[in-house]
N, C-alpha and C positions, 0 to 999 in steps of 0.2 A: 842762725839761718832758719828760713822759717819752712818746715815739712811740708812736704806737695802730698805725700802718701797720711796724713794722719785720719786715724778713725778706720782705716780698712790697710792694717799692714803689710797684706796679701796680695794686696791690688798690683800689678804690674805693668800699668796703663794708663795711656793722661786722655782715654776717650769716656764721654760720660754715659753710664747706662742709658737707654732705651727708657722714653718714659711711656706711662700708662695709655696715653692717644695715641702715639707712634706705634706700640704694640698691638692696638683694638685698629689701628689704621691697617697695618702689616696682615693683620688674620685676615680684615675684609676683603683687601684685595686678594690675595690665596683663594678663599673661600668663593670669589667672583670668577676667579682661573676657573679652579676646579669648578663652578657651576657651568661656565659656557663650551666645556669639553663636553659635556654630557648633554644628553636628552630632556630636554624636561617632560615630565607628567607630574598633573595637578594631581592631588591625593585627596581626600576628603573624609575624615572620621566621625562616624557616627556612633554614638552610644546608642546599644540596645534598652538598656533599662536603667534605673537612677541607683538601682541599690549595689550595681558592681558585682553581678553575680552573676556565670555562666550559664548558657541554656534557658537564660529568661530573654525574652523577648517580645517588647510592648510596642504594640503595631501603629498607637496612636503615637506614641513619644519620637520613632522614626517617621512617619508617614510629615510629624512638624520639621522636622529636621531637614527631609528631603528638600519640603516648601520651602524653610527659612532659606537655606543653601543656593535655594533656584538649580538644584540636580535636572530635575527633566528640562528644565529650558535651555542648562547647557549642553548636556545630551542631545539637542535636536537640535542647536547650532551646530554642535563639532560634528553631527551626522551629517548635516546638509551641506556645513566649509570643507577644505581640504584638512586634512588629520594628520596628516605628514608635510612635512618641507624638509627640502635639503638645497645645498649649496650647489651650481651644475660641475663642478672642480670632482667634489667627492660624490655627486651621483655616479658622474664618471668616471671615476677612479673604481669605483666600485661594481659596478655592470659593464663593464667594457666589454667582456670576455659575451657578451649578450648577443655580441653583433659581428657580422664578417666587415663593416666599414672602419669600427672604433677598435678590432681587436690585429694584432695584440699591441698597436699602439697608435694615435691619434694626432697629428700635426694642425691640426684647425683649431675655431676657440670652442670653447667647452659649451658654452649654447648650441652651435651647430652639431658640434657628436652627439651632444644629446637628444636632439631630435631625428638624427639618424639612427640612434639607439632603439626609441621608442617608437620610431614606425619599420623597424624588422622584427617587431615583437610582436604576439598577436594578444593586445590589449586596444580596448577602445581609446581613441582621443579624449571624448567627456572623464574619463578616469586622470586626467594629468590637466594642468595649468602653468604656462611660462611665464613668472616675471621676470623681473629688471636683473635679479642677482643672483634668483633660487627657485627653484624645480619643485612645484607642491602636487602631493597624489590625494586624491579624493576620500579613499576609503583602508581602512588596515586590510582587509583583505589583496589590494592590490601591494601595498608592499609583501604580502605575505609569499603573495605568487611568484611577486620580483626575488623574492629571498628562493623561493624554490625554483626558480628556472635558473637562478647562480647557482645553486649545490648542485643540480643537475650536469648544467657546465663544468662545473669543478672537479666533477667526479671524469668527466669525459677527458677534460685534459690531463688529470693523472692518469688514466688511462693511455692518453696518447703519449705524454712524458713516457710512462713506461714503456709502450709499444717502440720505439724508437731510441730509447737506450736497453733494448734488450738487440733488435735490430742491429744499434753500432757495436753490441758487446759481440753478435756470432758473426759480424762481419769483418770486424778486426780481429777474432778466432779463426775464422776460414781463410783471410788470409795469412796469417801466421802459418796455420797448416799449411796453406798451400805453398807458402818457401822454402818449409822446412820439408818438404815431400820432391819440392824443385832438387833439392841440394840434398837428399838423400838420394833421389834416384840417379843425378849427377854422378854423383859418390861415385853408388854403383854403379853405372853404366863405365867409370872410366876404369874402375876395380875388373869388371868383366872383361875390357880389351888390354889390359895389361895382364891378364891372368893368359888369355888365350896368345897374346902376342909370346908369351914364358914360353906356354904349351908346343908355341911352334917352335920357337928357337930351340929346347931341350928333347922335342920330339922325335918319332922314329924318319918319319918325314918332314923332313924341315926342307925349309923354301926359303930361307934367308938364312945367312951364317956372317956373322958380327955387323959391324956399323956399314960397310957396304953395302949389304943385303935390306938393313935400314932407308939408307937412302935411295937403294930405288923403289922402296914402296913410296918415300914420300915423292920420287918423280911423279908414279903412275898416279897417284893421287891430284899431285899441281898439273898433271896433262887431263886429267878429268874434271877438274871444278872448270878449267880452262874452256873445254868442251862444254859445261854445262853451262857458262856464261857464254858463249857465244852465241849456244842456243837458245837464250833467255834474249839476246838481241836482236836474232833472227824473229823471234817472234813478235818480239813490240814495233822490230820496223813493217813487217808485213801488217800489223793491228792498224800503226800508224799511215799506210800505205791502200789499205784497205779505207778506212777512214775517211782519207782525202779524195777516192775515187766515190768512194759515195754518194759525200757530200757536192761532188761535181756534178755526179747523172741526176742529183734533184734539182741542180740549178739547171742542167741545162734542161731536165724534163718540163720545172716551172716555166723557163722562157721560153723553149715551144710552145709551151700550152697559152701561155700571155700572147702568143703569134696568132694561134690556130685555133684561137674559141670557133666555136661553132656558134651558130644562127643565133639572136634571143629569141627568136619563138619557142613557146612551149613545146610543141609536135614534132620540134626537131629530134632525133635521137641521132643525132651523131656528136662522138668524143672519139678527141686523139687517141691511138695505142701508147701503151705505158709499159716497162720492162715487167718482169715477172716480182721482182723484190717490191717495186711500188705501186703493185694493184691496186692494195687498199688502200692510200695514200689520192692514187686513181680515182678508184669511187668514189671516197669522200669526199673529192672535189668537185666531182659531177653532181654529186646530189648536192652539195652548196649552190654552186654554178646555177641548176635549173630550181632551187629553191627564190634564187636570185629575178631571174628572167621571170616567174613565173609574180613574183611579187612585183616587178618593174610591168608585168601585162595588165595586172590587175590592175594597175595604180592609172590605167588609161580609162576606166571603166565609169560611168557614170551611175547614178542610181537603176534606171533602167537598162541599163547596158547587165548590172548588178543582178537585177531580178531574172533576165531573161537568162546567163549563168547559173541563178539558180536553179531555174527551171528543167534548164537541160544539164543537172547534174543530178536533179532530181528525178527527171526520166530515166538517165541511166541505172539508178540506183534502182528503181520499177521494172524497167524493162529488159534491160541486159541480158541475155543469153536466158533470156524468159518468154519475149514476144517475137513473133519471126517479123513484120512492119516496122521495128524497132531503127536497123541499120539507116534504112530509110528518111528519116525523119534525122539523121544525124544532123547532116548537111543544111536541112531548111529550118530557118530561125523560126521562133514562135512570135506570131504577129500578133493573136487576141482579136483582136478588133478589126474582123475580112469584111465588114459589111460597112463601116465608118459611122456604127451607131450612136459613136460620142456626140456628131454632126448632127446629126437628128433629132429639129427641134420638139418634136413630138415623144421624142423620147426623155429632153431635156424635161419635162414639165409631168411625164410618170415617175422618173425616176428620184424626183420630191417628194413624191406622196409615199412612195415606200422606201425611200434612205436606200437607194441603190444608186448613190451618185455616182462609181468608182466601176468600169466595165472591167472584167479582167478579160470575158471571152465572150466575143459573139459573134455567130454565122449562122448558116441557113444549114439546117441536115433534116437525116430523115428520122422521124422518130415511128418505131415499128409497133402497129398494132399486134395486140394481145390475141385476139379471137383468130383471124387468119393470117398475120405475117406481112400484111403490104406496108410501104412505104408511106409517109403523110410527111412531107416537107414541114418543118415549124420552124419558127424561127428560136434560136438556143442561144441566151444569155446567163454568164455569172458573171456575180458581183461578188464584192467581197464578202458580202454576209451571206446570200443567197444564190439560188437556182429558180430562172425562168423560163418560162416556156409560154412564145409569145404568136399570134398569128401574123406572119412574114410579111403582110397586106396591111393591116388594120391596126397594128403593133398593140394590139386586144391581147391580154395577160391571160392565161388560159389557165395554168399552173403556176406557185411560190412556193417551191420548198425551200426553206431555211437550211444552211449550213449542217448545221447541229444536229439535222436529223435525216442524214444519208451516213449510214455508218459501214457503207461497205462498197467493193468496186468490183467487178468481176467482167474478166473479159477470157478470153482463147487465146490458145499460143499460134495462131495461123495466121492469114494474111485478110483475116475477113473483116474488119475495122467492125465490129458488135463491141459495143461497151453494154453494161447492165448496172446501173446505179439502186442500191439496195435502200429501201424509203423503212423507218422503223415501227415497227406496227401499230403505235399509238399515234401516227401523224395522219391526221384527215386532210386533205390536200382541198384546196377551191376550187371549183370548177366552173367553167364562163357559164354554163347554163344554169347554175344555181343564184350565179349573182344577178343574171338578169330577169330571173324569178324574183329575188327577194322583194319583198315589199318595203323593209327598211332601206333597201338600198336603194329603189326608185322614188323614196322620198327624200332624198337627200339632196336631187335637186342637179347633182353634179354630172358632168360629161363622162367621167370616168367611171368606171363600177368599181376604182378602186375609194374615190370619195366618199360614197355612199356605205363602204368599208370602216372609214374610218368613223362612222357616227352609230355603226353598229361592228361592234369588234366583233362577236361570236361569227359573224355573216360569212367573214372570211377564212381563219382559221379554224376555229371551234365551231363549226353551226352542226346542230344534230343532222341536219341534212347533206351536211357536203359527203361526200362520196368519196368513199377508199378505194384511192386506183393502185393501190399496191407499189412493184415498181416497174423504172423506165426502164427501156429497150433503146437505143440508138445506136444507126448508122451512121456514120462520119468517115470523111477521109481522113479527120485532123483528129482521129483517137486518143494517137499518143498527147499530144497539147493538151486535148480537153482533162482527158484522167489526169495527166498533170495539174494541171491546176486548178482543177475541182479536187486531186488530194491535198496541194500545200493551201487553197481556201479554205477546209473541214479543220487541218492542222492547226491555223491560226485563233478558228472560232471555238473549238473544243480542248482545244490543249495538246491532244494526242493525236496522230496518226490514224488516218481510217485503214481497213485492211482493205488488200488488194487480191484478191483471188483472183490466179490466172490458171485456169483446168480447161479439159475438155467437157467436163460435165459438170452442173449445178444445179442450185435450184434456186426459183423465181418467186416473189409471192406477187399474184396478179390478184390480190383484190379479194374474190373469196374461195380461191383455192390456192394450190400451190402446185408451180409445172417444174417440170425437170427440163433444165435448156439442155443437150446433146451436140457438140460442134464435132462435122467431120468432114474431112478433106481429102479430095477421092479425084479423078479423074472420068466422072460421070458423062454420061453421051447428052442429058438432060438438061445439063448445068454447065453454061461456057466456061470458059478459061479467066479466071479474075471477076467471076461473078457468083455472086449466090443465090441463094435458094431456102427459104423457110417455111417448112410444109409444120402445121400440129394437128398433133392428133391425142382427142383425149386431153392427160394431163402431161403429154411428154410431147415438146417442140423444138424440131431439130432445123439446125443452121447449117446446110449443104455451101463447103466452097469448092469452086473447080478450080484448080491447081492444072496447071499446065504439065501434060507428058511429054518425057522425053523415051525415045524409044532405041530401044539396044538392039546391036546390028550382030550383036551374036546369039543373046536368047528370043529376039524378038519378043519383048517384052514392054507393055509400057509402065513407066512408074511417073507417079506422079511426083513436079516439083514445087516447092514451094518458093 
């Protein structure tokens, strides 16, 4: 029979060795494992010198070597490509803990946590690039930082790992104690009434004697818990009984009140009575209520309707328990426009030439000279950018101050309707005899002296010759209106609020001095009843009002009223 085992007597197996390709086959693959588990870095060796001996180093034999290699070309690729790449699987596996979205775990695909990753991080976008499979970062510095914001991380939640199991260790310790302290004090509490229940029965006083005397302590005892639950019923049914009456007196107080509203006008002040428990319940529905009405009033309002609202909110705001004319003026709307000069085509064809298209206010008053006090009717327009002062006949522009430079308002707390509008000391004001002087301006050819204005600009505002008349003085019946709104026009054109001085004393600048105005209110033989009187003298001019006397029938006295 012919040996299967001959030439190897030991062999114990009918498989044939491994030959020499299948073994160099076997490594390479191992050796391809093991490479694509790792990193790769290119390596590069350069000899220092030819003779293999330390601490020589031949600058020209390297500097060929670098060339031959191409070192600085791929140095300035691999600086200027990405230096890193990783798979999005294991970037994210690996900085997870980076982000409150991805930590401590991730249900979406790995692209998207990864961009969530790297925009709660504070690293720029040019630092990263996404492709198709794998996550490339630009520079080793930014892994470097991504390696130190994980050890930071890491260190925090060991941290919190510990903080949290030291947490559940003295919390499952304190309760521990705390049962064991339950069932010691137990103990003893039951140790102390068996020891005393002894004391009585053995005692010189004893109050019970054998099992008898027992159970009628546990009577008194079931006649007292008995007692103590009734009065735990008593109580919940009055809580509950109380409850339901409450909840009644706010239904029925809501649907009287749903019966009995009061007016929607604003000025109503009437509201139902309400019990003492739902005052506040009360007023809060009142201030609702007329928050209500007051918005359903407003909502009637048109733009003008708007303005003139604000007007007289604006007055009250100036004049309230500051002007005594003030109550007065409640009641009468603000008209602006008493003389209908929007009509007026002659007004229509000035008020082009100086952009005063827009009246806010015009009528006829008196405007009070400086030197002795008398009256001179003008005619008084604003606009919205300026103040005019026009002749009532000839609608001849006499004065334009602009907005912007009246910076202040002064009037009296009496019934004498003086306003004083304060002009700021570097404003030169036109004056009709200067214009009809000019030569540039009677060459211009035009009807108006404001035309001839426009072709010489200095003529009207800036001329070395115009004339500083300091400020105005006027009478008006319609004070309150004008200061109104000669102050929200200066608001709109300056930004700010002008001030409003209301005293009995000031001062004036008339030009080139300065007076002290003096208003008082007397019961004079000189000066009727609702009229004045402006006497100067020097640099101080006083504004006499007569005030009506009322005379007492027991001192015989008269005082004057305002």
């Amino acid at each position: 029979m012919f040996n299967v085992f001959e030439g190897n007597p030991k062999r114990t197996t009918l498989k044939r060795a491994a030959s020499a390709g299948t073994q160099f086959k076997i490594s390479v693959g191992a050796l391809m494992g093991n490479l694509q588990s790792k990193t790769p870095h290119f390596v590069r060796c350069i000899k220092p010198n030819e003779l293999k001996q330390p601490r020589i180093f031949e600058n020209a034999l390297v500097q060929h070597q670098v060339r031959y290699l191409c070192l600085v070309q791929t140095i300035k690729v691999r600086k200027s490509s990405f230096a890193h790449s990783e798979s999005y699987e294991s970037f994210l596996h690996r900085y997870k803990m980076l982000s409150p979205h991805t930590w401590p775990s991730w249900r979406g695909s790995a692209v998207e946590g990864a961009s969530y990753l790297l925009r709660d991080l504070p690293l720029s976008s040019p630092h990263f690039a996404f492709g198709r499979t794998r996550i490339f970062v630009r520079g080793e510095k930014t892994v470097a930082e991504l390696e130190e914001f994980r050890r930071q991380r890491l260190e925090d939640l060991a941290a919190l790992v510990q903080k949290m199991w030291r947490g559940y260790r003295c919390r499952q310790r304190y309760i521990l104690m705390r049962q064991s302290q339950i069932v010691i004090a137990s103990a003893w509490r039951s140790w102390r009434v068996r020891v005393q229940v002894y004391e009585w029965q053995i005692g010189k006083t004893r109050l019970f004697k054998g099992k008898k005397n027992l159970f009628c302590l546990y009577r008194v005892a079931r006649e007292e818990y008995r007692e103590l639950k009734r009065r735990k019923q008593i109580e919940w049914a009055v809580q509950v009984i109380q409850t339901h009456y409450l909840q009644w007196r706010r239904r029925q107080f809501l649907q009287r009140l749903c019966v009995s509203l009061p007016s929607e006008s604003p000025m109503c002040r009437e509201w139902p009575a309400a019990a003492k428990r739902l005052s506040d319940t009360s007023l809060l529905l009142r201030r609702i209520h007329h928050k209500w009405r007051c918005h359903k009033y407003r909502l009637k309002f048109d733009q003008t309707a708007r303005n003139r609202m604000r007007e007289k909110v604006t007055a009250s705001i100036i004049f309230r328990d500051r002007k005594a004319s003030y109550p007065r003026s409640v009641s009468h709307p603000f008209l602006g426009d008493y003389v209908r000069l929007r009509q007026n085509v002659q007004w229509k064809k000035i008020c082009v030439e100086t952009n005063d298209q827009y009246v806010v206010f015009a009528d006829i008053i008196n405007k009070i000279t400086r030197s002795s006090g008398k009256f001179v009717p003008i005619l008084f327009v604003l606009s919205t950018s300026s103040m005019l002062i026009l002749d009532q006949r000839t609608l001849q522009i006499k004065y334009r101050v602009p907005a912007a430079d009246i910076y202040r308002l002064s009037l009296s707390p009496y019934l004498d309707d003086v306003a004083i509008f304060h002009i700021k000391a570097g404003c030169e004001l036109p004056s009709l005899a200067h214009e009809a002087g000019c030569s540039d301006c009677s060459r211009g050819g035009g009807s108006s002296p404001l035309q001839g204005a426009e072709h010489a600009t200095g003529c009207l505002f800036q001329s070395d010759y115009g004339k500083k008349k300091g400020d105005f003085v006027f009478h008006t019946g319609h004070v309150i209106e004008i200061v109104t709104k000669l102050f929200l026009v200066i608001q709109n054109a300056v930004g700010k609020p002008p001030e409003v001085n209301i005293n009995t004393e000031f001062e004036a600048n008339f030009g080139s001095q300065t007076v002290m105005l003096s208003f008082k209110c007397a019961g004079l033989p000189e000066v009727q009843p609702g009229q004045i009187k402006i006497m100067r003298k020097g640099s101080r001019m006083e504004v006499l009002y007569g005030a009506k006397l009322q005379v007492l029938p027991d001192c015989q006295m008269r005082i004057p009223v305002q």
